[in-house]
C-alpha positions in Angstrom: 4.4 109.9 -31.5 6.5 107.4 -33.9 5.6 109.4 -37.1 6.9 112.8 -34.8 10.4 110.9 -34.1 10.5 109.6 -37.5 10.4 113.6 -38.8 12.7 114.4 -36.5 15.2 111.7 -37.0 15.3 112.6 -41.1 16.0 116.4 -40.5 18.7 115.5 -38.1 20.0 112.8 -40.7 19.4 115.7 -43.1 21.6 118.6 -41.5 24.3 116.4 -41.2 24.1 114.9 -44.4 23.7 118.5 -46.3 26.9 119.8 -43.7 28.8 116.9 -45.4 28.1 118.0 -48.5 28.9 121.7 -48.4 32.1 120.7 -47.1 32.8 118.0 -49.9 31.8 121.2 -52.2 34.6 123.2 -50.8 37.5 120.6 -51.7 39.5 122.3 -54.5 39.4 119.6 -57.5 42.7 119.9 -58.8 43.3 116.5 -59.6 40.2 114.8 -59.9 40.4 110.8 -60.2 38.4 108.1 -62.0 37.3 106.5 -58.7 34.9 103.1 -58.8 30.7 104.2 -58.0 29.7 102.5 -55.0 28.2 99.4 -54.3 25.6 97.6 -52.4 27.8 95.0 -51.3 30.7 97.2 -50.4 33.1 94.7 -51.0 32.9 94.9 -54.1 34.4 98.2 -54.6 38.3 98.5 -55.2 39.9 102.3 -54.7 43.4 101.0 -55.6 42.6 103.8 -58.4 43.8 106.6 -56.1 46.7 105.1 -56.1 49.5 107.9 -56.2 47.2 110.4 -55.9 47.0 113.5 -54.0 43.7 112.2 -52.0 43.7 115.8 -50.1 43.1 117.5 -53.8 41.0 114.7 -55.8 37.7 116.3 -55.7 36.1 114.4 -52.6 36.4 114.8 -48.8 35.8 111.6 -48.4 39.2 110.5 -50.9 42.1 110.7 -47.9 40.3 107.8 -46.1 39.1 105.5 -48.9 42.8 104.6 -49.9 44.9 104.6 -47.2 49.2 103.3 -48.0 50.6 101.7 -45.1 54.1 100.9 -46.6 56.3 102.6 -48.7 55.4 101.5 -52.5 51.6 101.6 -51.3 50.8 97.7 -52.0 49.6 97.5 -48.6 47.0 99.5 -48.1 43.0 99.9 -46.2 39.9 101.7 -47.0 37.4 102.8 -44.9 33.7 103.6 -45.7 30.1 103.5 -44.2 26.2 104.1 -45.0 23.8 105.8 -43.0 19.8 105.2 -44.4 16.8 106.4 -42.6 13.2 105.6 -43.8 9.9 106.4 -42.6 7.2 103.6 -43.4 3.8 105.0 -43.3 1.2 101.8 -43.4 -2.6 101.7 -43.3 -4.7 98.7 -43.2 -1.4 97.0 -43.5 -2.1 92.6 -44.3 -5.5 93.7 -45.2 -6.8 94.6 -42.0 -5.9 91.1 -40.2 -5.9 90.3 -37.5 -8.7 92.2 -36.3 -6.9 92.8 -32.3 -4.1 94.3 -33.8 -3.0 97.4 -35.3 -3.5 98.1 -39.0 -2.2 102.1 -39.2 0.9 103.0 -38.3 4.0 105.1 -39.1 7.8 104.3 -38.0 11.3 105.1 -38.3 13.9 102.7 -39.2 17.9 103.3 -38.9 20.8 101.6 -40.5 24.5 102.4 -40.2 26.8 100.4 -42.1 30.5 100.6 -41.2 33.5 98.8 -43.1 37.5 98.3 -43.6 38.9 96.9 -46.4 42.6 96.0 -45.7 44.5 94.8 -49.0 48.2 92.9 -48.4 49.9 92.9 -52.6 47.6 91.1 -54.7 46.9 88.6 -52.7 45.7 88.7 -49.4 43.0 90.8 -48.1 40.7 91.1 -45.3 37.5 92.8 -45.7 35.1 93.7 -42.3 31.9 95.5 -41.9 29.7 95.8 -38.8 25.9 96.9 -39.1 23.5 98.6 -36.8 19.8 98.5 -37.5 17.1 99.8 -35.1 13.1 100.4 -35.4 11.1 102.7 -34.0 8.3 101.8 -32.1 6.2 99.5 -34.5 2.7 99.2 -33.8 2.0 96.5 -36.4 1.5 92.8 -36.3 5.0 91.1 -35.1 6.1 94.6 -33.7 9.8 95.2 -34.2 10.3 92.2 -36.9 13.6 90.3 -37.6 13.5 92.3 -41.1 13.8 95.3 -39.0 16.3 95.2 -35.7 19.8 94.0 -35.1 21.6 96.3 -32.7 25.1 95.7 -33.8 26.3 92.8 -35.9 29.2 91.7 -37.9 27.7 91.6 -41.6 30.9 90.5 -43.3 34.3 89.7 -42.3 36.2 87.3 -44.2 39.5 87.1 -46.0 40.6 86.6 -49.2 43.5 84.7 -50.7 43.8 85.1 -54.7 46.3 83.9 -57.5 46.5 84.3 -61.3 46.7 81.5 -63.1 47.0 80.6 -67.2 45.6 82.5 -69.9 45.2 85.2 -67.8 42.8 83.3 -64.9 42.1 84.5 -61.9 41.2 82.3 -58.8 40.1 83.6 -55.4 39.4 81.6 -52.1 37.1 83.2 -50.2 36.6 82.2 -46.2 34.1 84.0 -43.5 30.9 85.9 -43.3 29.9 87.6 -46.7 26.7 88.6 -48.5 25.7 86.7 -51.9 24.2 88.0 -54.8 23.6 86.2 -57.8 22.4 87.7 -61.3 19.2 89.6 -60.9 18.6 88.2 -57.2 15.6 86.6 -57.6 17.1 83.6 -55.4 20.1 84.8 -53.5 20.2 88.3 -52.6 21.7 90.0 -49.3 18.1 91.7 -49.3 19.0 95.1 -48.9 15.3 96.5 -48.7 15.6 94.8 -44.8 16.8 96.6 -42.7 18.6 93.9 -41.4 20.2 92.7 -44.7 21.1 89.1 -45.4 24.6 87.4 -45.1 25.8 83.9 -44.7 29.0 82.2 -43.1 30.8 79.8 -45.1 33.8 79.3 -48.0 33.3 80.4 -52.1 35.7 80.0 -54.8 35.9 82.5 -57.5 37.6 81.7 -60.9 37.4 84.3 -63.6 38.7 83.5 -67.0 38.1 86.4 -69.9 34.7 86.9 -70.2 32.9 84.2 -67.7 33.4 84.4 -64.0 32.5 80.7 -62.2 31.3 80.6 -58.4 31.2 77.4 -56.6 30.1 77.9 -52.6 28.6 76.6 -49.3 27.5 78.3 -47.2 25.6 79.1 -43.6 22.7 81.5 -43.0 23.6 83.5 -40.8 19.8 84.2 -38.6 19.1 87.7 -36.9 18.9 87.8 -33.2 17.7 91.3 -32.9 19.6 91.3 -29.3 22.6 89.4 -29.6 25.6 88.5 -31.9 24.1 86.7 -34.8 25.5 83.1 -35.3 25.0 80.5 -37.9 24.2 76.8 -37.8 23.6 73.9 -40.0 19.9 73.8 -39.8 19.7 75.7 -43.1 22.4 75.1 -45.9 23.3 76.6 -49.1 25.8 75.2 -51.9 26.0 75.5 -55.7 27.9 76.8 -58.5 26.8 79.9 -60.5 28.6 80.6 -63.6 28.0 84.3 -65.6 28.7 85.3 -68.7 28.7 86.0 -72.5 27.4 83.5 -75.3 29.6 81.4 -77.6 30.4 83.4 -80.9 29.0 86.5 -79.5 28.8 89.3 -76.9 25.5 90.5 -77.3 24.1 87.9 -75.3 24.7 87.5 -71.7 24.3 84.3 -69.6 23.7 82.8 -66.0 24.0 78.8 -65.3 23.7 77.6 -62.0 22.8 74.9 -60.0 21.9 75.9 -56.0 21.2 73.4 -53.3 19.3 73.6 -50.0 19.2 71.5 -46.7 17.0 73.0 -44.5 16.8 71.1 -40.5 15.5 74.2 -39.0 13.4 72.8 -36.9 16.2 70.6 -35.0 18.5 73.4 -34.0 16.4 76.1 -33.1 12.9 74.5 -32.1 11.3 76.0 -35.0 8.8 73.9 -36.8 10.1 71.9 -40.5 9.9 73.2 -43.6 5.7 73.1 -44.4 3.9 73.2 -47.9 0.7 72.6 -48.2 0.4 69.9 -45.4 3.7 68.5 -46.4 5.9 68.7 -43.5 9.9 67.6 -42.9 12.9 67.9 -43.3 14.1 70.2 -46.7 16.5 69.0 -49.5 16.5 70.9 -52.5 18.1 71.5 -56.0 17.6 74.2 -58.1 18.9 74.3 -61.7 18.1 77.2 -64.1 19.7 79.8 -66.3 19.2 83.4 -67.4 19.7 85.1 -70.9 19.6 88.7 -71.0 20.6 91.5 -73.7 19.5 94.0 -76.5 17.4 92.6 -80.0 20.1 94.1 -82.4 19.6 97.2 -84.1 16.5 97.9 -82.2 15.2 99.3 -79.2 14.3 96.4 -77.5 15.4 95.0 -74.4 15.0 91.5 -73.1 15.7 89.4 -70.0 14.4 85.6 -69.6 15.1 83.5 -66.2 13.8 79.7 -65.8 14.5 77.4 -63.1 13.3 73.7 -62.0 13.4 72.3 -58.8 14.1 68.7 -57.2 14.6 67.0 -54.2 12.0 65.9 -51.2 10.6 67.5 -48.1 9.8 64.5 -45.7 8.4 62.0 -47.5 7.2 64.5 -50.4 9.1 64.4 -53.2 9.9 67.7 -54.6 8.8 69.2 -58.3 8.8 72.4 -58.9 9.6 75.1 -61.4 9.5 79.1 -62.2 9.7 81.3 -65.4 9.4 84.8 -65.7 10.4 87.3 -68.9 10.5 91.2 -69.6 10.6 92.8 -72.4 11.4 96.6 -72.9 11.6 99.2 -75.1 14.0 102.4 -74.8 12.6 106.0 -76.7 16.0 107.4 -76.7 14.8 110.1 -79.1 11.8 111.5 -76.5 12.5 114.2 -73.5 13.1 111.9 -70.6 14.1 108.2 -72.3 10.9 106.7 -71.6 11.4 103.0 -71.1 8.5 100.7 -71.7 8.3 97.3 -70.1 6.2 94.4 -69.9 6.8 91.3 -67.8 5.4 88.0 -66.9 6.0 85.7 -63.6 4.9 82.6 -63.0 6.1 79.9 -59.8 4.5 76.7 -59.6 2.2 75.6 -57.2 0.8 72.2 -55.3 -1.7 70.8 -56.7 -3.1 69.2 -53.4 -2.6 69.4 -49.6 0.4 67.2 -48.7 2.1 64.1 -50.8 4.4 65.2 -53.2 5.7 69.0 -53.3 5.3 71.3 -56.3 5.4 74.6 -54.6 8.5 76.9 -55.7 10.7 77.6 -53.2 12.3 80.7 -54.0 15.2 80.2 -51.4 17.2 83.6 -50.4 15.8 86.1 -52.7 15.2 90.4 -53.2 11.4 89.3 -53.6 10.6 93.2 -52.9 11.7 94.5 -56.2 9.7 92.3 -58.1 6.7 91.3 -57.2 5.3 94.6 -55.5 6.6 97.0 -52.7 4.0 95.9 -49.6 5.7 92.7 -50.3 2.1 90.8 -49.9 3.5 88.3 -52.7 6.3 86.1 -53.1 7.8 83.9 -55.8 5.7 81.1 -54.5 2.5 79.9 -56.2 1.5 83.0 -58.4 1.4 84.4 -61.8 1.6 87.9 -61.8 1.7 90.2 -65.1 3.6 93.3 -64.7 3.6 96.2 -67.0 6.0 99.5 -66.3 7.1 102.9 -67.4 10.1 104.8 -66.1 11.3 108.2 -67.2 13.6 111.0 -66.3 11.2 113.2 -64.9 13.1 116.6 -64.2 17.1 116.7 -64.2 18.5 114.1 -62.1 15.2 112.9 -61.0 14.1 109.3 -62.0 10.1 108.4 -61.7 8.8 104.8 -62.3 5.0 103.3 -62.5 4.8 99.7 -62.0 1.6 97.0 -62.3 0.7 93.7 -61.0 -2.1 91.6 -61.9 -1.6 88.8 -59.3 -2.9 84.8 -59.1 -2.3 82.2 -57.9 -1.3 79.4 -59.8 -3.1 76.5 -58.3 -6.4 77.1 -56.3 -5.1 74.4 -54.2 -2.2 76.4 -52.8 -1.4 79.1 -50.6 -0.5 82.9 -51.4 2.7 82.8 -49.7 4.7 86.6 -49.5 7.9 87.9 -50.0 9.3 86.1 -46.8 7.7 82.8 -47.8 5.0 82.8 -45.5 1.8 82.1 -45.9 -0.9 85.2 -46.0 -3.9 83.0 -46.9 -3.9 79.1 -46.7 -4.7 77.5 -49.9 -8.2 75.8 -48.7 -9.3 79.3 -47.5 -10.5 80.3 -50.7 -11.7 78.7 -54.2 -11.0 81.8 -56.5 -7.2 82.4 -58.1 -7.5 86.1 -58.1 -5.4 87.5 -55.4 -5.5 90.9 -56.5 -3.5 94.1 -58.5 -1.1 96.6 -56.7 0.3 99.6 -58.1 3.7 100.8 -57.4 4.8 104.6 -57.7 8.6 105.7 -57.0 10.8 108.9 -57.1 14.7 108.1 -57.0 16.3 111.2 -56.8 20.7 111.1 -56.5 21.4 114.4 -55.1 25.2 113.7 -55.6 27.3 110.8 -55.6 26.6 110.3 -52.2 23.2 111.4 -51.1 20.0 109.3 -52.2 16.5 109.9 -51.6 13.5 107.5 -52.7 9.9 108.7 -52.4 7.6 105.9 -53.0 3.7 105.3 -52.7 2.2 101.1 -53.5 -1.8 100.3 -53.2 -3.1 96.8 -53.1 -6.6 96.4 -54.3 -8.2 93.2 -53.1 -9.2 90.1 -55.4 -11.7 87.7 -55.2 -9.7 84.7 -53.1 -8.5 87.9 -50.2 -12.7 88.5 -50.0 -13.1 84.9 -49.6 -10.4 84.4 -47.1 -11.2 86.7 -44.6 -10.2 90.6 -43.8 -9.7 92.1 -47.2 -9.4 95.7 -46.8 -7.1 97.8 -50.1 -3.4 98.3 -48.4 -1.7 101.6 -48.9 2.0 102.3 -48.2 3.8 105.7 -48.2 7.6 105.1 -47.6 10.5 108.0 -47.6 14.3 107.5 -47.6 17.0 109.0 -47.1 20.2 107.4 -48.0 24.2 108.4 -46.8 26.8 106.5 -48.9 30.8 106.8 -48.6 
């Protein structure tokens, strides 16, 4: 019955989507404008471009509503804009076939609508608000309709901005409200967009942008679903930090992050969940996190490369806290071959604890997109694992985009837990004695259909290691996912 809704809810997304589209086609392009791509944080987007334009004539249907004058000269003015994404999830033997009550196959619909206004005062004031619906289908699978998956309507952002230039061409904005973070490659603060719920925090940042470097200092308040009710934040879980980006002294052909991101997480006495727990240690959280990222192209070849490292102080309870990560990708581009293959190979590696409670050396990998990295089905997380990662992506026909991904998955102390992408734990660390968790393979079709239409086809299979056979149910996982995706 789910898997029938679920069809039945993508051809209806479809005929309207496709209706859309055919009357976007029949816009006469007179005038057609440089207008910005869009974003996944929407905010980020500025359509001040169609600025004395005829918005009727651009060469998009959508144009007449994205920049909106509301005086005279047109320095006040609002856009308007939205997202609509459906995707089926088709699981079997989903977390290995555990627990052994509860259902392992099942297939389900889940719906997101994203809605937003973007009001802009001169160049200095602006307010910037965007509500969310996500809904599930009936989900047969254990924890049912998850946090991940259901918040009927929400505020995701709403906050408003008050910016000044300043000398030598400096830029300085102040920040203030709800808003999704995203730092570099977000493998510690992302707004998660895979969830269906996305992530987004309450709290103040300062942006300063000076020529090439842009410098973020923040603090913020995570901002918890409640699948039924009007999400509000707390202080039982904190981030704060600065996160600087940008290019390399003396040259531009190397790009840098530097950033330093703290935690204080009191879960436990706001909302009667337990402390944060590693491996027996148990308490109260306080965390810092300092690392950097350099990222660019080896000059005058066809090489790419990215390298990320982080280290981790601080103390949970009476633990104290020692932790790192590392991971590193290297690529190569054949820009003379039908399709620009790109070869890649990667390594990641997250420390883990050595024994059950005392000091901490588990990674905690705070607020991160943990799905685009360490496997689709999610089953792994930045916590306590090696995993070695080859990759090939090519244009496959046209427009259409088609990646193979690998993982060949550890853990990195035998004393640990396999934690996944959430941070929970799958398998506790003393439930096993071998450090092979397993391999997964990862198959994907991204397909833009135009600047607004989307669709991803994907297909990921886990095959079982040695320490999932020890640790009880351990049957392969396969996962089947289709989405459609509405931008504008």
């Amino acid at each position: 019955m789910n898997g029938r809704r679920s069809v039945i809810g993508l051809i209806a997304l479809l005929g309207v989507m496709v209706s859309t589209a055919m009357l976007a086609a029949s816009v006469r392009a007179e005038e057609l404008a440089q207008r910005p791509s869009f974003q996944d944080i929407r905010y980020q987007e500025n359509w001040s471009v169609l600025t004395g334009k005829d918005r009727f004539y651009s060469g998009d249907v959508f144009d007449p509503i994205k920049y909106v004058p509301l005086n005279e000269d047109g320095s006040v003015w609002v856009s308007f804009g939205g997202q609509i994404r459906e995707r089926v999830e088709i699981w079997e033997d989903f977390n290995f076939g555990a627990p052994v009550a509860a259902d392992h196959d099942d297939a389900f619909l889940l719906s997101r609508f994203r809605m937003h206004g973007d009001l802009r005062v001169g160049e200095h004031v602006r307010v910037f608000l965007e509500g969310k619906s996500s809904f599930a289908t009936d989900r047969g699978l254990v924890g049912g309709r998850r946090l991940v998956d259901t918040d009927e309507i929400d505020l995701q952002n709403g906050f408003v901005d008050l910016s000044l230039r300043m000398f030598e061409g400096g830029h300085f904005t102040l920040r203030a409200g709800r808003q999704e973070m995203a730092f570099g490659r977000q493998r510690l603060v992302s707004p998660l967009d895979w969830a269906n719920t996305r992530r987004t925090f309450d709290g103040v940042s300062g942006i300063f942008k000076l020529q090439n470097w842009t410098v973020t200092g923040f603090w913020m308040l995570l901002v918890p679903v409640q699948k039924y009710q009007f999400n509000t934040s707390h202080l039982s879980t904190q981030l704060y930090g600065i996160y600087a980006t940008g290019k390399a002294p003396l040259t531009d052909a190397i790009s840098v992050d530097l950033y330093w991101l703290g935690l204080r997480s009191n879960v436990g006495a706001f909302i009667g969940t337990p402390f944060a727990q590693y491996n027996g240690t148990v308490g109260r959280e306080h965390r810092h996190t300092l690392g950097g990222r350099l990222w660019g192209k080896i000059d005058r070849t066809a090489f790419d490369y990215e390298v990320e490292g982080a280290f981790q102080i601080g103390r949970v309870g009476e633990g104290r806290v020692d932790a790192f990560m590392i991971t590193g990708q290297l690529g190569y581009t054949f820009a003379e071959f039908a399709g620009v293959p790109r070869l890649q190979l990667g390594l990641d590696y997250a420390s883990g604890d050595d024994k059950a409670g005392g000091n901490v050396h588990t990674f905690n990998q705070l607020f991160p997109l943990g799905h685009a990295y360490l496997g689709y089905i999610d089953t792994v997380g930045r916590q306590n694992i090696i995993d070695v990662n080859p990759g090939l992506s090519f244009q496959a026909f046209k427009k259409l985009v088609a990646s193979l991904e690998g993982h060949l998955f550890w853990r990195a102390d035998t004393h640990d837990a396999l934690y996944n992408a959430n941070g929970n734990v799958v398998r506790a660390g003393a439930a096993g004695t071998s450090s092979e968790i397993g391999s997964e393979v990862d198959l994907l079709f991204k397909y833009p259909f135009d600047r607004h239409l989307l669709g991803l086809l994907g297909y990921s299979h886990f095959f079982s290691g040695e320490f999932i056979k020890q640790s009880g149910p351990s049957k392969d996982i396969d996962f089947t996912y289709l989405t459609l995706q509405y931008t504008f």
